[in-house]
TIKOLDREN-808462 format. One record per residue (C-alpha): x negated, y, z negated. Coordinates in steps of 0.02 Angstrom, whole numbers, plus 50000, padded with zeros to 5 digits. Example, Ala and Ser with C-alpha at 12.3 -4.5 7.8 and 13.67 -1.06 7.14 Angstrom:
TIKOLDREN-808462
493854977549610;493164994749643;
//
This chain:
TIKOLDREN-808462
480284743355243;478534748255205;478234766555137;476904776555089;476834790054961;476094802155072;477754800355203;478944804455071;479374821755025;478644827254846;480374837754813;481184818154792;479904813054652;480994817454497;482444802654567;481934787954488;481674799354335;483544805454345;484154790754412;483544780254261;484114792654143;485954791054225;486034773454203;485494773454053;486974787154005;488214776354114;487814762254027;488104766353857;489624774953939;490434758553983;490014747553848;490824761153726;492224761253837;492364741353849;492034737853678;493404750453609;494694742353725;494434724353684;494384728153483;495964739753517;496764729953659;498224725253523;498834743453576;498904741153765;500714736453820;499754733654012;498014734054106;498004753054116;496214752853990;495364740354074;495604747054235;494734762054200;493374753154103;492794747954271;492714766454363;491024769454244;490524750254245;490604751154436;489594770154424;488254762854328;487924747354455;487894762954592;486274773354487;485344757354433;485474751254624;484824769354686;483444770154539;482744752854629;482814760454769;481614775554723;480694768254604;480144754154728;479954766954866;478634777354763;477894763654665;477864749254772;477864758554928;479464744954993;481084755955021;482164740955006;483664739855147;484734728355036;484664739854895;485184755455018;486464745055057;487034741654886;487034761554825;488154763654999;489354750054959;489464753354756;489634772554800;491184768654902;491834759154780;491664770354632;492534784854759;494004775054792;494094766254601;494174784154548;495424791454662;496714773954619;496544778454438;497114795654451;498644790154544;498824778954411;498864790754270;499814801254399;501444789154419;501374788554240;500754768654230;501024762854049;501484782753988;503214784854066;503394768354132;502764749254088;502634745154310;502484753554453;504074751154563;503614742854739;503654759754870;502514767754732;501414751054733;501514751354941;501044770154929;499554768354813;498984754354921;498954767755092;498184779655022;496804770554936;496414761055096;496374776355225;495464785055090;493964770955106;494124769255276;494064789855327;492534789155167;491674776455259;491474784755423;491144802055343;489534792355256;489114785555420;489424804355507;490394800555645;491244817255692;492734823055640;492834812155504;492194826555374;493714836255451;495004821855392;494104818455216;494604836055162;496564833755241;496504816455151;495754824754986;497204837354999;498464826155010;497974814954878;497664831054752;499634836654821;500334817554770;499364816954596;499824836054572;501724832354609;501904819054520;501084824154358;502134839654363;503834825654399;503214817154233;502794833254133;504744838854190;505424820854141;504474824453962;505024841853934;506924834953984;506684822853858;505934833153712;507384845953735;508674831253726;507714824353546;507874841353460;509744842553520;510264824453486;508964826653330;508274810153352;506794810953279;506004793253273;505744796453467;504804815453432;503244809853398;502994796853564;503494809953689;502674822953616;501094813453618;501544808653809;501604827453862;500164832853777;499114817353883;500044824454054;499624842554004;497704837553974;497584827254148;498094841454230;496974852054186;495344838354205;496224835854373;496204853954414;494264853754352;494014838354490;494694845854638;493504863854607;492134850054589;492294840154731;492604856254823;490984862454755;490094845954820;490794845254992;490374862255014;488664862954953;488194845455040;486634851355163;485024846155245;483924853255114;482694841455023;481914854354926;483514855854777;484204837354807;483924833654652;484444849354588;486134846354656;486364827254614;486044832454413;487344844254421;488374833154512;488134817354388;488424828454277;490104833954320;490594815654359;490174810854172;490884824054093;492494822154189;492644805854166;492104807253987;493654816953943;494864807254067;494124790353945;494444800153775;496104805653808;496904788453874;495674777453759;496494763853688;497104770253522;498494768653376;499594780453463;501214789853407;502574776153339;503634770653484;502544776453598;502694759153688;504584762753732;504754764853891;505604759154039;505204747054133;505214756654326;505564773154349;507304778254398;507704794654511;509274794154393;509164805654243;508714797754105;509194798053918;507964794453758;509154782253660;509224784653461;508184774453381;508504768153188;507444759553072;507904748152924;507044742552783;507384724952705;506954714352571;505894697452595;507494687552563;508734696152668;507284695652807;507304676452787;509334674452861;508674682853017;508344668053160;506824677553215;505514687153127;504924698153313;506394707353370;506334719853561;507774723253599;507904734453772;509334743253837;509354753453998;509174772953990;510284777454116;511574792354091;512534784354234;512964768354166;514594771354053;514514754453976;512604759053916;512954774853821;513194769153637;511724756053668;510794757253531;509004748953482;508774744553309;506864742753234;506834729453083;505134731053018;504334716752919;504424719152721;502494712652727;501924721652861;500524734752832;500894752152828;499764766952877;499214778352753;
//
């Protein structure tokens, strides 16, 4: 599509300028973000890192497809349809990417539990595809559909809300039963798991005032577009930026991988955990050097509740300092 300069609007000259400046940002976002979970990936216990490496790899594809776009429109005078296209399609994308990593972190995916039981899967699944389906036709403003992206925001905010405050409940039950039982070895893990809850609540409380902000303050007015998309970028980076630094993949608290393996609507116990130090030559009778040793959690389970898991550490392995 052919374009002159004198047809477009002089308000939408600083885009390519911002847009390029974005993607540059975004891009240095996600290679930070992919590089630190490959040379830490010995710390994952699932695909909980890599998945959210691709919400800002996905973001920058979106801002280097729209800085084409302007920067062919004003200095080629060709507003390319394919690469219209492309910032429509990657923009949907990064929407719903976003919105299934929340519930993630929500459910508590590799914090409170190592899977996601099946109805939580199936659930996930619904609500991320009427979520792209309702976003597509608001982008494509056919009416009503603005009316039933702000019922569907709302009632992913109210499952991500609920269960966040389920886990930070399961946490607090737990930390309560450690300085009763006094086991210790378990303090640390759960601690650390709370404090992560207690911090994506409050980044999710910061996304819901800005998307609010941006669904309100969407208008006709070409005169501050661009004043509105660089506070908007902005808000996405920075929100994501913290969301990336707090569940980074990192040498967390000891134990920290202990978990179950599903969640249970059962109350659940934190079972004592004891460590023992050996010699090389007692470690030698032992028919393997890599012992896990699981037992369920369950209060219910009578035959379960002197289970025990014992942690033989290595006489050569490395110790922090």
């Amino acid at each position: 599509m052919e374009a002159s300069n004198s047809s477009i609007n002089e308000a939408y000259w600083p885009l390519p300028y911002l847009y390029s400046t974005f993607t540059s940002i975004w891009l240095v976002f996600a290679s930070c973000w992919i590089i630190n979970t490959y040379i830490n990936r010995r710390f994952q216990v699932n695909n909980l890192q890599w998945t959210l490496a691709s919400v800002p790899c996905v973001k920058a594809l979106q801002l280097a497809f729209s800085f084409t776009f302007w920067y062919s429109c004003f200095y080629y005078q060709t507003c390319s349809l394919w690469m219209s296209f492309g910032v429509y399609v990657t923009g949907l994308l990064f929407e719903t990417a976003s919105i299934v990593s929340f519930l993630l972190i929500a459910h508590g995916y590799s914090i409170t539990s190592e899977r996601l039981s099946i109805p939580e899967r199936r659930a996930m699944a619904v609500l991320s595809c009427v979520f792209y389906l309702i976003l597509v036709g608001h982008r494509a403003s056919i009416p009503y559909f603005s009316i039933l992206l702000v019922l569907d925001y709302l009632l992913i905010f109210f499952v991500i809300f609920h269960h966040i405050t389920q886990n930070l409940s399961l946490l607090r039950h737990q930390l309560t039963f450690i300085e009763d039982e006094d086991v210790q070895e378990m303090h640390d893990a759960v601690y650390t798991k709370y404090l992560m809850f207690k911090k994506f609540k409050g980044a999710m409380h910061i996304v819901a005032i800005a998307e609010t902000a941006i669904f309100m303050s969407m208008d006709s007015s070409v005169d501050t577009y661009w004043m509105k998309l660089l506070v908007r970028e902005w808000a996405h980076f920075c929100i994501f930026l913290y969301i990336g630094w707090i569940f980074r993949s990192q040498d967390l608290a000891p134990r920290f991988s202990v978990m179950p393996t599903h969640k249970s609507k059962r109350d659940r116990i934190v079972p004592p955990i004891y460590s023992i130090e050996l010699d090389a030559e007692s470690f030698k009778d032992f028919g393997s050097h890599e012992w896990q040793i699981g037992v369920p959690t369950s209060s219910d389970d009578k035959m379960m509740k002197e289970s025990i898991i014992v942690v033989i550490q290595h006489p050569h392995a490395c110790r922090p300092i």
